[in-house]
N, C-alpha and C positions, 0 to 999 in steps of 0.2 A: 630624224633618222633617215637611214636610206632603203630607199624601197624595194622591194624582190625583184622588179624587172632592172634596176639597175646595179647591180650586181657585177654582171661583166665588165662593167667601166668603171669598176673600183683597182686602184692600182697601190702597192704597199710602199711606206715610208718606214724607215727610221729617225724615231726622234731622240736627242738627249740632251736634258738640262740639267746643268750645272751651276749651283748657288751656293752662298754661303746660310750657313744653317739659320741666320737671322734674319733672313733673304726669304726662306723655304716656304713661309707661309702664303706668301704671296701668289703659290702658283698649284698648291695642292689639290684647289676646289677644281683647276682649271683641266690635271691631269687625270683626275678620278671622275669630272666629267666626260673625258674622249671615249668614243663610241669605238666599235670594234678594233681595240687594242689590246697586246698584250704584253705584260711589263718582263724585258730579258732580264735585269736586275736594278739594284735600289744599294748603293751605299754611301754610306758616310764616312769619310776621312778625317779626322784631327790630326792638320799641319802644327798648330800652336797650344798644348795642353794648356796654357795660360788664359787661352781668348777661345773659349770653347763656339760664341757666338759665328767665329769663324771659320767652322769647321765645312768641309763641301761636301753638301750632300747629290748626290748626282743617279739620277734615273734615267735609263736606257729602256725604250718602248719601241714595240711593231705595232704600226697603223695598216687597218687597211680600210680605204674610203674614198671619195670621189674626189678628183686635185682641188676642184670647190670649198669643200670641207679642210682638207689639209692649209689651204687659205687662207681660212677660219682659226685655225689653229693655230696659223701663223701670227698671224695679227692678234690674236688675245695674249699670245705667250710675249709678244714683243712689246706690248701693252704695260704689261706685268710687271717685264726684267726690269724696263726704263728704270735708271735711277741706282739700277744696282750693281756690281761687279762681274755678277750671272751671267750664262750665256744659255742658249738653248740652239738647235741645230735640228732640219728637218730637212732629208735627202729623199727620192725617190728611188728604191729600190729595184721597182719591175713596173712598168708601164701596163695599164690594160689589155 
């Protein structure tokens, strides 16, 4: 966690990943673990009522934390998609 003196050099990101619903488990632990976030929305699409497995589910979050951290969360989340169709996306909003 980040500590009270560093506070002021926390700068906000938006994050959002996008997977297919068969995909989703892979990344739930990682986004219910992010530290001062707060989720804008969460939904799921069904393109193929046939192939529900491939449905996208897709979550839009505010970070706000040290570019270190966001980092961090780079690197796990890319860890994670490897392998899948998913994408995830993490932008700086407002700098320190």
């Amino acid at each position: 966690s980040v500590s009270r003196g560093l506070v002021s050099m926390m700068a906000k990101y938006l994050l959002r990943v996008c997977m297919p619903a068969r995909d989703w488990p892979r990344v739930t632990d990682v986004l219910a673990s992010i530290e001062n976030a707060r989720t804008l929305s969460h939904t799921v699409n069904i393109c193929f009522p046939e192939r529900p497995d491939l449905a996208v589910v897709e979550t839009v979050m505010i970070l706000e934390c040290e570019p270190r951290y966001a980092l961090e969360v780079r690197k796990e989340l890319s860890r994670r998609t490897r392998g899948t169709i998913g994408f995830y996306a993490i932008y700086r909003i407002r700098k320190p």
